[in-house]
N, C-alpha and C positions, 0 to 999 in steps of 0.2 A: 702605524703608518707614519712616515714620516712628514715632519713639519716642512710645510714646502717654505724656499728661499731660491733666492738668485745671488749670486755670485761666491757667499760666503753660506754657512751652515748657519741658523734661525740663532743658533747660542751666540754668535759672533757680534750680532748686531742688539739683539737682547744685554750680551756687557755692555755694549755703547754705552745704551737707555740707562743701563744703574750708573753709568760712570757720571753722565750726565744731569742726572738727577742729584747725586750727588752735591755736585758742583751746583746744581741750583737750592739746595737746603743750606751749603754754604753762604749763599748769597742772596738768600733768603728770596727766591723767585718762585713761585707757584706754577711756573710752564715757560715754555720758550714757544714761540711763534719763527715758524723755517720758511723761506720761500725760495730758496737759491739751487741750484742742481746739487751743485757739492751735499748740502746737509740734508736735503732730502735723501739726496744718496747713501751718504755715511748714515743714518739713522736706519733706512728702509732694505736699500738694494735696487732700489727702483732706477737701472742704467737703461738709459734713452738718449742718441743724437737726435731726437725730439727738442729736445732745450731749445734746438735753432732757430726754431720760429716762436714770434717773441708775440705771438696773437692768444697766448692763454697765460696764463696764472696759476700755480700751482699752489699748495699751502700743506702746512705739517705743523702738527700740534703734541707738544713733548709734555705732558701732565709730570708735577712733582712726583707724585703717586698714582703707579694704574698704565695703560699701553697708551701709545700713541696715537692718534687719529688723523688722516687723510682728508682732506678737501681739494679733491681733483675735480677736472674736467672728466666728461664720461667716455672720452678718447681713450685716455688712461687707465682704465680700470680691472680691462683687460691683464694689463702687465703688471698691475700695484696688486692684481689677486694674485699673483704666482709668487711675489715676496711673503712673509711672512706677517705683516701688517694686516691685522682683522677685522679692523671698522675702516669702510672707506665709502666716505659718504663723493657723491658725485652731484655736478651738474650739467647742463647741456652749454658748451662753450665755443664759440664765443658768443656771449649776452652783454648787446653793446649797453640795454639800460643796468645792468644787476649781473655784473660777470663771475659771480661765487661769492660776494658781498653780502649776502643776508643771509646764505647758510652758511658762509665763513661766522658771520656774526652770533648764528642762532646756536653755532657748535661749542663756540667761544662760551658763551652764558650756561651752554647746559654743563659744561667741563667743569667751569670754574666760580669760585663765590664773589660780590661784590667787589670783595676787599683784595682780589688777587693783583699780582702784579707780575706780568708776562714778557718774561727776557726778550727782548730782536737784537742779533747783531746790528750796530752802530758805530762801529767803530771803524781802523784801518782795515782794509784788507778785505771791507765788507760790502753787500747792499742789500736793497730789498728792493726784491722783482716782482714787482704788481704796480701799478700805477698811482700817481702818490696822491690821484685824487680819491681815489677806491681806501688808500690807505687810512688819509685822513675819518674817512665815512666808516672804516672799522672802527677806528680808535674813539668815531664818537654814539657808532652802535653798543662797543661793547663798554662804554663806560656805567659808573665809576669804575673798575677794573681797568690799570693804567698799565702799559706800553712804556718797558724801560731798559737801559742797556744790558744786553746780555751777551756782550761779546766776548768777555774773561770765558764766563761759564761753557760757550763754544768753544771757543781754542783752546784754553786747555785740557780739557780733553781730547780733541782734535791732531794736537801736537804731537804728543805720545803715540803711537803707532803699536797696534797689537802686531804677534807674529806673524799673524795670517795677512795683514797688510804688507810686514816688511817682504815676506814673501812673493808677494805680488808685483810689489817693487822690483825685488830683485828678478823677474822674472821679464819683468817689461826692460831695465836695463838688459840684460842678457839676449833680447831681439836685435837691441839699438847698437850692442855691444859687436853682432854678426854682420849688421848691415855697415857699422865702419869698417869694418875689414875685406869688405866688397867694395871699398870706395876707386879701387884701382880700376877696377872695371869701367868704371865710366865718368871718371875725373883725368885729365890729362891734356897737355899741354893743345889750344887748338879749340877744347871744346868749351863750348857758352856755357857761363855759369849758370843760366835758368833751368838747362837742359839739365846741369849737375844738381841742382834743387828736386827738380821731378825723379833724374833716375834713384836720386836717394829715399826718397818716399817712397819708390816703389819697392827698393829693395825693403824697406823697412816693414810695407804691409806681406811681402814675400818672405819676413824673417818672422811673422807672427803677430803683425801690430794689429788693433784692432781698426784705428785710425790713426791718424797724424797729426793731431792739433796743431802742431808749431815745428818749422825748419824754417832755421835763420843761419846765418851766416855770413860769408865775405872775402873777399879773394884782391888781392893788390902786391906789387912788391913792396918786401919788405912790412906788410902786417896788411888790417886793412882798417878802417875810418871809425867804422862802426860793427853792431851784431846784429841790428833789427831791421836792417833796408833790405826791399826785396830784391830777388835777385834779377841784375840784369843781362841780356842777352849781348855780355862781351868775352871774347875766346878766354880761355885761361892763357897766360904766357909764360915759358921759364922765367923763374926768377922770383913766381908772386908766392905767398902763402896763401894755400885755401883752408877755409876753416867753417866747418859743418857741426851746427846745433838741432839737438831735437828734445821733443816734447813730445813722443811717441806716447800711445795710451793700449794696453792691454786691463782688460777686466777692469775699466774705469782706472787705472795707476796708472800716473805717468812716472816717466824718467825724466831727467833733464843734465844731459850732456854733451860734451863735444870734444871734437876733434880734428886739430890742427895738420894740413901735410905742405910737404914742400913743391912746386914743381920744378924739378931739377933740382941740385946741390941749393941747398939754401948757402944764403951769406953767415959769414960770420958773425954780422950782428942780430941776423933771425936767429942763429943758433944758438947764441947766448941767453937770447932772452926766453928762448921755449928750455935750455939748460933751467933758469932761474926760474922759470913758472914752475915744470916741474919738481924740480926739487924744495921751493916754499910751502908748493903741497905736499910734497913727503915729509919734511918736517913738521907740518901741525897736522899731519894723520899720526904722527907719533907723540905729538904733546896732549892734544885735545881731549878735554873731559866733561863727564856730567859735573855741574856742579859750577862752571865756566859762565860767563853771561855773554851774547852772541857780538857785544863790542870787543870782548876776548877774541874770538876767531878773527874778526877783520883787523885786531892788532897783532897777532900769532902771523897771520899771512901778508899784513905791509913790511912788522921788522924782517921777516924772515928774506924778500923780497927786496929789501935792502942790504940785507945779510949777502943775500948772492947776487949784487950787482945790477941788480934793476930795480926801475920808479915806478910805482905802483901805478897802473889807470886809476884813473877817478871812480867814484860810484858804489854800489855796495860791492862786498867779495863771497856773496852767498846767502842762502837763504835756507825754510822749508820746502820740501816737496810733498807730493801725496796726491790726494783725488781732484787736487787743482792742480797748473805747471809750476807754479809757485803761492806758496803760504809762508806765515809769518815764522819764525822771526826773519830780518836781517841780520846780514854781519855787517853795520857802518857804525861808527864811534858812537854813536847816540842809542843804540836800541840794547836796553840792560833786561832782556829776556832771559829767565835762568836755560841753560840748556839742560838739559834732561835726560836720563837713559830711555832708551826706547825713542826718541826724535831722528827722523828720517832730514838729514840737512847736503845742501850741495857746498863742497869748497870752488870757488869761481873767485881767483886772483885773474889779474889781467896787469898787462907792463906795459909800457909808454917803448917803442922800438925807435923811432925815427918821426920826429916832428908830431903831426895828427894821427900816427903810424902806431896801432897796438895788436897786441897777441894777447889771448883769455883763452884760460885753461881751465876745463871745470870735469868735477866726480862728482858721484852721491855715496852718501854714507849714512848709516844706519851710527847713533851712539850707545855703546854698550858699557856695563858698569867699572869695566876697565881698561874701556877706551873707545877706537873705532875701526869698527869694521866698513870694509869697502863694501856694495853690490853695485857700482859700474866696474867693468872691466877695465883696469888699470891703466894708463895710455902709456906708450913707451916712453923709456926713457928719452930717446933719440929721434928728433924731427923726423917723421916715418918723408919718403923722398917718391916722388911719383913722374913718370916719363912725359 
């Protein structure tokens, strides 16, 4: 009989655990302590838009040696039995005096000895989703057994991406990748950008998303201000450039890409600068390597970007992607992360057009040992032109 799982095959998320373990004998941690969707997820399979309501607590228990262990709510137990995870201890929640508190605690002592010391991400990029009064009332149940940074020992691991993730990736780009090519349908000179927001979501649950975490964008002549303002209910006009980001999610993966159109003939100095975005990223998809440190890529795509006649936007030029919309590393001068074969990362230069005026160009790519491979569909070369 087979081992049940959800989304991947029981051996997929079983490597995680060795990987991770691993990285905690390195680091000499005797468990990690999870509470965040992402690493429950990546450990278990356990995919839920349950996360949304913020009225429960979840927890996950990584032993150095041995399986996992679960401390849910008894909502949850339901779907944590059909993952492959076989001890899942539950409570009845929400418990406004003891909301998983004393059998979070009583799980912790029988797990582990005295002397343990129990990784929690603390770092960038991180939190912990339980209440920081409940926190503290662990940390002083389970002592001496102390509460210490484990946030190396999670990301890297994390970072690196098996096949069967990039796969997934590339599958969720390849929704997002059908739903820009539908953008003609209902972007066009006359219609409100809010409207162009929603019909893009829907094309995108219509191309296979599972949901839509994130669509951003922005529409202005000659570039637009920003990428994160929502959008408002003003006509599109010839002249402007629109530009449509997403964070679409299949099978818990997201993507995170976008894409720039014209309405009507862009200007010459729109066209120059989507010339130089695109081409800065075709040259550090041809440079880029493992072995690189992620202040490399954001120097690969300023000189390159200089190289072809445009001023970089401010801000980072790219990140990780995966079962968040964005993970670590960056690419901004400061962040000396080794890049690595197997890291799933986006290239996102952006150029200064006219005054407060910018264009941001962005792919995902997968690094492989001798070099990179693309999984967003390519954007053209040539400001794609909408009526």
């Amino acid at each position: 009989m087979a081992e049940p799982s959800l989304v991947f095959p029981a051996q997929e998320f079983r490597g995680r655990v060795a990987r991770l373990q691993g990285e905690m004998k390195t680091r000499g941690l005797d468990a990690l302590f999870l509470t965040t969707a992402a690493d429950i997820f990546y450990v278990t399979g356990f995919l839920t838009r349950f996360w949304e309501s913020p009225a429960r607590p979840w927890f996950l228990i990584v032993p150095a040696v041995g399986s996992p262990v679960v401390v849910i709510p008894s909502i949850g137990a339901a779907l944590m039995g059909r993952t492959w995870i076989e001890e899942i201890r539950t409570w009845d929640a929400p418990h406004p005096e003891d909301d998983g508190v004393s059998l979070l605690v009583d799980t912790i002592c029988s797990l582990l000895p005295e002397t343990a010391r129990i990784g929690v991400p603390m770092g960038l990029e991180t939190h912990v989703r339980m209440p920081a009064a409940d926190y503290q009332r662990v940390a002083q149940g389970i002592a001496p057994r102390a509460l210490v940074d484990g946030t190396d020992a999670v990301q890297r691991v994390r970072e690196v991406k098996s096949e069967a993730e990039v796969e997934a990736i590339r599958t969720t780009c390849a929704i997002a990748g059908r739903a820009f090519a539908r953008v003609a349908e209902f972007a066009f000179a006359g219609q409100p950008l809010d409207q162009v927001f929603r019909d893009f979501q829907t094309a995108l649950l219509q191309e296979g998303a599972d949901w839509v975490s994130y669509v951003a964008g922005g529409a202005g002549p000659s570039g637009y201000a920003d990428v994160i303002s929502p959008a408002a209910a003003v006509p599109l006009q010839r002249g402007d450039v629109l530009m449509l980001d997403t964070g679409a999610v299949r099978n818990g993966y997201f993507c995170d890409f976008d894409r720039n159109f014209s309405i009507g003939p862009p200007s010459d100095t729109v066209r120059k600068a989507h010339d130089a975005l695109w081409q800065a990223t075709e040259d550090t998809l041809s440079t880029l390597r493992p072995g690189m440190l992620a202040r490399d890529a954001h120097r690969l795509l300023s000189e390159a970007l200089h190289t072809h006649g445009a001023r970089p936007a401010g801000g980072r030029l790219g990140h990780g992607l995966g079962i968040t919309l964005t993970e670590w590393p960056s690419f901004t001068p400061l962040d000396t992360t080794p890049l690595r074969e197997g890291m799933v990362l986006t290239l996102e230069p952006g150029a200064v057009v006219d005054g407060d005026r910018i264009l941001v160009h962005e792919e995902n790519i997968v690094l492989r040992a001798d070099g990179v491979e693309l999984l967003s569909p390519r954007a053209p070369s040539a400001l794609p032109e909408l009526s």
